[in-house]
C-alpha positions as a Markdown table, in Angstrom:
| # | Residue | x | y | z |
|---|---|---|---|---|
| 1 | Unk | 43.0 | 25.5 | -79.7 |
| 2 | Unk | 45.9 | 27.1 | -77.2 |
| 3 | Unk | 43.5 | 29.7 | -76.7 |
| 4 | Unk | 40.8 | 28.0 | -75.7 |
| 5 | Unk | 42.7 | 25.7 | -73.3 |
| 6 | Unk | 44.5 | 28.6 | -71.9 |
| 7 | Unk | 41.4 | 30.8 | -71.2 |
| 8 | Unk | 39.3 | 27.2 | -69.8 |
| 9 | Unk | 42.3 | 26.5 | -67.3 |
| 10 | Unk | 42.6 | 30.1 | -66.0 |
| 11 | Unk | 39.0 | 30.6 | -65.3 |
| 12 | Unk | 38.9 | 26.9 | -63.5 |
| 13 | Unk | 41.8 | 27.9 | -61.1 |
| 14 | Unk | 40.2 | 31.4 | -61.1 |
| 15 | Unk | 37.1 | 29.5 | -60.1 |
| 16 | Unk | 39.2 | 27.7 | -57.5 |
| 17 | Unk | 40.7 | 30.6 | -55.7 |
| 18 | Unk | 36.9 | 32.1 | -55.3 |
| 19 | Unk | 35.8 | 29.5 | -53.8 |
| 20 | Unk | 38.2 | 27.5 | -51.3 |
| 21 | Unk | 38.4 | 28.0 | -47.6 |
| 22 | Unk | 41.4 | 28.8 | -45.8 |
| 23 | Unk | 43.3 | 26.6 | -43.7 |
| 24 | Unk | 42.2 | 29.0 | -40.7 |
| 25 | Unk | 38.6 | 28.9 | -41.1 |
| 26 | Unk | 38.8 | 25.0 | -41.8 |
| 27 | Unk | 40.5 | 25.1 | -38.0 |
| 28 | Unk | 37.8 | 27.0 | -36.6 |
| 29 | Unk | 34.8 | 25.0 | -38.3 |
| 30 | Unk | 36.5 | 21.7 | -36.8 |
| 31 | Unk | 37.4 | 23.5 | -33.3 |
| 32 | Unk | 33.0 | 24.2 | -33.2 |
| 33 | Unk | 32.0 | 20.9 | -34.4 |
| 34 | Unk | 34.3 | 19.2 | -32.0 |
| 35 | Unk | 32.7 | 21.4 | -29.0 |
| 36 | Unk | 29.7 | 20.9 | -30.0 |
| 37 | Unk | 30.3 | 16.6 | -30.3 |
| 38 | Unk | 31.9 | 17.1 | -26.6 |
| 39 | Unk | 29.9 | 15.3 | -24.0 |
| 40 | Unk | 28.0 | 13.0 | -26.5 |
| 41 | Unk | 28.6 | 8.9 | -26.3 |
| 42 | Unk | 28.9 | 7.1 | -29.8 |
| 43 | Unk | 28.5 | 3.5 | -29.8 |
| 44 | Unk | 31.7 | 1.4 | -32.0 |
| 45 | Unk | 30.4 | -1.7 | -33.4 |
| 46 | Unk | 33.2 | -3.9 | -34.8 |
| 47 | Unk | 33.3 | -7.3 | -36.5 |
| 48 | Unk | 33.7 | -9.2 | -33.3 |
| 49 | Unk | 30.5 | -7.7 | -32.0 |
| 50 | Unk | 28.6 | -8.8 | -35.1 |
| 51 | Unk | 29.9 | -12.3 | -34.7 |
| 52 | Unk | 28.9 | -12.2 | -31.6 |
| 53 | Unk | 25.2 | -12.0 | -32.4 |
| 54 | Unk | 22.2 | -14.5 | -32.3 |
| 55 | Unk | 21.0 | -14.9 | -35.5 |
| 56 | Unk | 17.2 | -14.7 | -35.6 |
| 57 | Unk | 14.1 | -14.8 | -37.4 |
| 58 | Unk | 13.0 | -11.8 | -39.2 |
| 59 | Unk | 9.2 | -13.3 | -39.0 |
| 60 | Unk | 7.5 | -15.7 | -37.1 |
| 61 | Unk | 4.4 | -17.4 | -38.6 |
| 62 | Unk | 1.6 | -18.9 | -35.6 |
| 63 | Unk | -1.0 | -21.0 | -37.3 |
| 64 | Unk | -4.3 | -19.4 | -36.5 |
| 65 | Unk | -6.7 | -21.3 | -35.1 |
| 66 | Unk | -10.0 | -20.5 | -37.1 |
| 67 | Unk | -12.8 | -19.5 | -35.3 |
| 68 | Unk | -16.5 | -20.4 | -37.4 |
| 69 | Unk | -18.1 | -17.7 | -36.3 |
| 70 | Unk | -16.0 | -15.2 | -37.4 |
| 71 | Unk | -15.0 | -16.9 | -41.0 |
| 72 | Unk | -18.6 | -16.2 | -41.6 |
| 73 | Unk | -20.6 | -13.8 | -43.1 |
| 74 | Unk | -24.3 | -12.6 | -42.5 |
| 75 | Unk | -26.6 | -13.9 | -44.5 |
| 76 | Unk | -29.9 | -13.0 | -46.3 |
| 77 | Unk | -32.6 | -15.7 | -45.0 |
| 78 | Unk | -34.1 | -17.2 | -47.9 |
| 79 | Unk | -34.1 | -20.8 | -48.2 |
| 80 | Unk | -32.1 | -22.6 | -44.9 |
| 81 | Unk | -30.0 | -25.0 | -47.1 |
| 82 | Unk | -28.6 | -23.0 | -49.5 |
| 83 | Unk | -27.6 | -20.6 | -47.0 |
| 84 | Unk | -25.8 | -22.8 | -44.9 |
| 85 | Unk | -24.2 | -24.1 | -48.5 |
| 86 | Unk | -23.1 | -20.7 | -49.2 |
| 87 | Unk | -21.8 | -20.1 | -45.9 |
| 88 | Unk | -20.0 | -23.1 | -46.6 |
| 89 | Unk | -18.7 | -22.4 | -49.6 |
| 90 | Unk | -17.3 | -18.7 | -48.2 |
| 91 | Unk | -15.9 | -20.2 | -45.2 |
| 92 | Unk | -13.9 | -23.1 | -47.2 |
| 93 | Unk | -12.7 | -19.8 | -49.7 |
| 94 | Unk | -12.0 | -18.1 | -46.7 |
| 95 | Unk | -9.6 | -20.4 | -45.2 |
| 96 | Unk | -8.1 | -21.0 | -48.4 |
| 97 | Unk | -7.1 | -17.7 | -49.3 |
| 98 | Unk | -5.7 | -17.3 | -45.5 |
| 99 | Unk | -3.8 | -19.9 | -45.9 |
| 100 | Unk | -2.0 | -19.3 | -49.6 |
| 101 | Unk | -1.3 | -15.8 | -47.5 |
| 102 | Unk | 0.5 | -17.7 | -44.8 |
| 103 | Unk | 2.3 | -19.7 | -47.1 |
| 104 | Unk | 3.3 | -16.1 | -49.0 |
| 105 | Unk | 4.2 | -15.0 | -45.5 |
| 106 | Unk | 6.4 | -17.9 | -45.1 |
| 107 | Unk | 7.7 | -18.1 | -48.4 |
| 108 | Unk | 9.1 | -14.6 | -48.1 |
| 109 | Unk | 10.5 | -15.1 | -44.5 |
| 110 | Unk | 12.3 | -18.1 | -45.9 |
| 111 | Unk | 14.0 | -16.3 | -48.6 |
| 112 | Unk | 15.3 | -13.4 | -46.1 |
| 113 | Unk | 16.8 | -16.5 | -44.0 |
| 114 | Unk | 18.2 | -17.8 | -46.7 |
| 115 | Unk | 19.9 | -14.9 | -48.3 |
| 116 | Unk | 21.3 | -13.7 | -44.6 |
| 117 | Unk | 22.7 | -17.1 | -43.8 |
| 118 | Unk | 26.2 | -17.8 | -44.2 |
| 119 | Unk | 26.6 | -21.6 | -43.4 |
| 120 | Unk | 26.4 | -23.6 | -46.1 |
| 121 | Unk | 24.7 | -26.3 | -44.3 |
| 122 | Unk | 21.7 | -24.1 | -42.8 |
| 123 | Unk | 21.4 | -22.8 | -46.4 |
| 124 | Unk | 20.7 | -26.4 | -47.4 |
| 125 | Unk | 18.3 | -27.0 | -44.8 |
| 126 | Unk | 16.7 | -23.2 | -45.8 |
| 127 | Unk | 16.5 | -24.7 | -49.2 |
| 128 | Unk | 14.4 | -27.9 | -48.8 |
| 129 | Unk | 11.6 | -25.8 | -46.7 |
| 130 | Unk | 11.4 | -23.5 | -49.2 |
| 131 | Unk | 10.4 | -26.3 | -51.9 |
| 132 | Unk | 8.5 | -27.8 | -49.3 |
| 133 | Unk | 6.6 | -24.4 | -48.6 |
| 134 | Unk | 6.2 | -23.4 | -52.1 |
| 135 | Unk | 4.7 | -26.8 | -53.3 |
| 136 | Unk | 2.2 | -26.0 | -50.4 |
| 137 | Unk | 1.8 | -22.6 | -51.4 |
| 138 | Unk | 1.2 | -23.8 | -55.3 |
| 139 | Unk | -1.8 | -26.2 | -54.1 |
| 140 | Unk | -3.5 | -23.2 | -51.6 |
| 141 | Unk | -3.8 | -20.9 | -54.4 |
| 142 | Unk | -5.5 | -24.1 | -56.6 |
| 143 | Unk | -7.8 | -25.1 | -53.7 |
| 144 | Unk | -8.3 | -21.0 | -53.4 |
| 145 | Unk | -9.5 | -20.8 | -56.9 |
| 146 | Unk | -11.5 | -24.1 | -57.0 |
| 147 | Unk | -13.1 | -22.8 | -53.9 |
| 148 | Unk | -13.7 | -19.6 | -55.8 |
| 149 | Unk | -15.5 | -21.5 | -58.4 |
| 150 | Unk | -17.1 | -23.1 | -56.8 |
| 151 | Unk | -18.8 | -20.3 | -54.6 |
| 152 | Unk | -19.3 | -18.4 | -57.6 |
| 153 | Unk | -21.3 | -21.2 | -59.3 |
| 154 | Unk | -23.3 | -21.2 | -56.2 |
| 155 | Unk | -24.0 | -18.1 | -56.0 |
| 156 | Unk | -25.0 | -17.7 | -60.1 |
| 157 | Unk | -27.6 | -20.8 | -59.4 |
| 158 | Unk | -28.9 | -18.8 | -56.5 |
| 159 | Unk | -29.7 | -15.7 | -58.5 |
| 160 | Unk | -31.5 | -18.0 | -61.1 |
């Protein structure tokens, strides 16, 4: 066991003489990499600076303002009213699903303000509109689906 301990250490300081760097060539590496560093600007951002800054939204949601004509698709002319009933129907889908995306939008931008403020209070307030915004977001995805249905019952009576 003395043997093997022996022979493991000598090889590792062995090992260690091979590879190390002298003190002179250490010098010289740190000489060139100051020289070439000389002239450059670094920017030094302390604590006070980061108090310093305006905390601010990561995202900012605008409420579209839905246009008809383009929530609408082209469609086949068969029979005037059902058309129109289908267009309906995609149109009220349409604006569902962009809204529960919204809402997702908002959710998530909620959470990142949360999570990065550090007042107790504002985390309150953060709080409440994000149980506010996901109640909303829970009823958009079930008007999403019912309007889903609903277009897809349409659209299986059509093809009968």
């Amino acid at each position: 066991m003395k043997k093997i301990i022996t022979i493991t250490f000598s090889l590792m300081l062995f090992v260690n003489f091979l590879c190390s760097q002298s003190v002179v060539e250490l010098a010289k590496k740190e000489k060139e990499r100051r020289a070439k560093l000389k002239g450059k600007t670094a920017v030094v951002v302390t604590n006070s600076d980061l108090w310093n800054l305006k905390k601010q939204e990561a995202i900012t949601i605008i409420e579209p303002a839905f246009d008809e004509a383009s929530l609408s698709l082209p469609i086949e002319e068969t029979e005037p009213e059902d058309t129109e009933e289908q267009a309906r129907l995609e149109e009220n889908w349409n604006r569902a699903n962009e809204y529960a995306s919204l809402l997702t939008l908002r959710m998530n931008e909620l959470q990142q303000r949360f999570f990065s403020f550090e007042n107790l209070y504002d985390r309150a307030d953060m709080q409440r509109q994000i149980v506010e915004t996901f109640q909303k977001l829970q009823e958009a995805k079930k008007n999403a689906e019912t309007a889903k249905k609903e277009l897809d019952s349409h659209k299986a009576k059509r093809r009968k």
